[in-house]
Structure formats: C-alpha cells, structure tokens
N, C-alpha and C positions, 0 to 999 in steps of 0.2 A: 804345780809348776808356775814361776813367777814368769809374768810374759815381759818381756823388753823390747823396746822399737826404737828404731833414729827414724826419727822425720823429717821429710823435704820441705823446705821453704812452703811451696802450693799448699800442704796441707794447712800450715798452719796461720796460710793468707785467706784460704778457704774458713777454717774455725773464725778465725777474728769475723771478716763477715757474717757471719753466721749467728754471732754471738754466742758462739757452741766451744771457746776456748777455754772455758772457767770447767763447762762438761767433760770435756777432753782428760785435762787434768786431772779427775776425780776418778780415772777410771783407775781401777786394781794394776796399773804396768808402772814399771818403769821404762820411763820416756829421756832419749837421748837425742842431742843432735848437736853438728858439728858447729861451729863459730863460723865456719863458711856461708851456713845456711841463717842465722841470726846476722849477719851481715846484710843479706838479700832480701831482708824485709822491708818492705814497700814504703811506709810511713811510719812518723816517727812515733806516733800511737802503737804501732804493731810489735814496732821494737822493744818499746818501755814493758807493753804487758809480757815478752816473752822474758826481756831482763827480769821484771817483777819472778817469776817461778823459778829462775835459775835462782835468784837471791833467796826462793823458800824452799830451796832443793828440790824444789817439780819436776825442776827439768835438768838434766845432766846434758852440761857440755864439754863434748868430747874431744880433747885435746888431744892431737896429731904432731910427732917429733920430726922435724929437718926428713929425718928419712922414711917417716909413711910419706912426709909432702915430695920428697923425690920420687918414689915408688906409684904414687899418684901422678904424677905427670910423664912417668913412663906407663903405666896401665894405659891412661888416657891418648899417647900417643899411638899405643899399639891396638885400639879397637879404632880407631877412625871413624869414631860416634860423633854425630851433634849432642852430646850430654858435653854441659857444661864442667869444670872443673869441682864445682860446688857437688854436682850430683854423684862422682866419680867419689869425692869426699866422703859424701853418705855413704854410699857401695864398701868405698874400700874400709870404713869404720865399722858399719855390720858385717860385714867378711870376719874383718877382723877377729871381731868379739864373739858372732855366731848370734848375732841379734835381726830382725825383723825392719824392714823397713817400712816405712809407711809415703808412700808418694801418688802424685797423678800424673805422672812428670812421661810420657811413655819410652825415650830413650834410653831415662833412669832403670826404670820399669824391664828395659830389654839387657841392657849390663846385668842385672842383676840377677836376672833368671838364665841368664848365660852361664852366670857364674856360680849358682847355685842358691844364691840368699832368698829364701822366703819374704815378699814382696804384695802389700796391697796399698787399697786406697779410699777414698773417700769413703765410697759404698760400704764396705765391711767397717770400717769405723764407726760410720752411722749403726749399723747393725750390731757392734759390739756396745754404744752406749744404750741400746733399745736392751740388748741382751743383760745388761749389769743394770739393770732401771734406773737409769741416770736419764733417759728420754722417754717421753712415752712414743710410740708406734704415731700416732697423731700429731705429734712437736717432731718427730724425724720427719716423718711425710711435709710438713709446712717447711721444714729446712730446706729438704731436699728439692723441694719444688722454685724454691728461692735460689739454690745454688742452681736449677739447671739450665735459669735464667741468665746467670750471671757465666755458668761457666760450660761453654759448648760442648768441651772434650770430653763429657760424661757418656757411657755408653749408655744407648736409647731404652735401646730392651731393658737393661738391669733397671735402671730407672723407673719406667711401667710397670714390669713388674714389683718393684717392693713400694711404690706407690698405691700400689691393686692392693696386696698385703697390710699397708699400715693404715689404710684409711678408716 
C-alpha cells in the first residue's frame, strides 16, 4: 500500500534545520501539500528547496477550487479553533483525498483527529526514515537532540525514550 501525506509547514521548517529535507524526500510516500503551507515558509532558502522538489515532482501541490477555499473558511468558522487558515487547508485536503497528515502544529493536530484523518509528526517521521534506512538510529538520535533544543513543543517522554533506543 503506497503511503501518501500533506505536510504542515513546521514539518518541513523543522526538516530544513535539520538538514533531514533531502532524507524526507527519499522516503517510499508520496508527499503533498497545499500552496498555503509553501507560502508560510520562513526564509527564502526554505522556499527555493521546497519549490526545488515540486519542480522534480517530490512534492505534490495540491490545488484547492474557489469552493474547497469557501468550504474552508466555513469549516474553519464553525470549529472556533486557533488553527490557522493554512492548517484547516491541510485538514480539509487530507479529508479530502483520504491522505495522512504530517504536522506538530497541535490545533492542526486536534481538527484533525476530530475529524477522522490519521495524523503525526516529527517523532514517527524520524522513526519512519530510521525504519526505511535512510537514517541510522545514531544520525536520528543527533537530530533529534538538535531539534529538542530548537523546538520546545516536542513531547518529553517520547523523546527520552527513542533517545534511550537510538543511541
């Protein structure tokens, strides 16, 4: 079974620091995300490399009609979330399709398990490129100890633990 995901912006601000973007890409899925979230990219480095894999067909983006973008700001009216318009984006595109999200986003994170779409994030990402040996357990572990620095919202425990495990 081919696996498919749309990814939130974080993930793939997270990958760029990491320098785990190019690993990302190489994994067996097909990888979507919406022009909302290639919008919200940070610097203009982040942008160019995520343009770069849309131009090599890495990365599919997914074009939304006048009326998902009405139906999107009526969703997003009717849950009275802080998730941004971008993250409602992602949601209502994996909805859509019946595809996987990938974010750290936790608002995202809660639309989405509200509404049914299968939903992760950094953590099982790192564990899927360790699982397809595109990382070793050792180069996950140095990453992961770099993003916990850089980014607070990582849960502590999972961390420790797959720290314990890759070293």
């Amino acid at each position: 079974m081919e696996i498919v995901v749309v990814s939130d912006t974080n993930i793939f601000i997270d990958l760029f620091k990491l320098g785990l973007l190019n690993a990302f890409f190489n994994l067996p899925w097909e990888i979507h995300t919406t022009d909302f979230v290639i919008n919200e990219l940070e610097g203009p480095d982040e942008k160019a490399s995520a343009e770069v894999y849309i131009k090599q067909n890495r990365l599919i983006l997914g074009t939304l009609s006048a009326e998902d973008l009405n139906e999107i700001l009526l969703r997003r009216e009717a849950t009275g979330t802080r998730a941004s318009f971008t993250d409602h984006s992602v949601c209502y595109y994996a909805k859509k399709y019946g595809y996987t999200i990938l974010t750290g986003d936790k608002p995202l994170r809660k639309i989405a398990e509200s509404e049914g779409v299968p939903v992760h994030g950094i953590l099982y990402l790192l564990d899927e490129l360790i699982y397809y040996g595109i990382l070793s357990p050792l180069s996950a572990a140095e990453a992961l100890e770099h993003l916990n620095r850089i980014n607070s919202r990582l849960p502590i425990d999972e961390v420790e633990a797959r720290l314990k495990k890759w070293k």
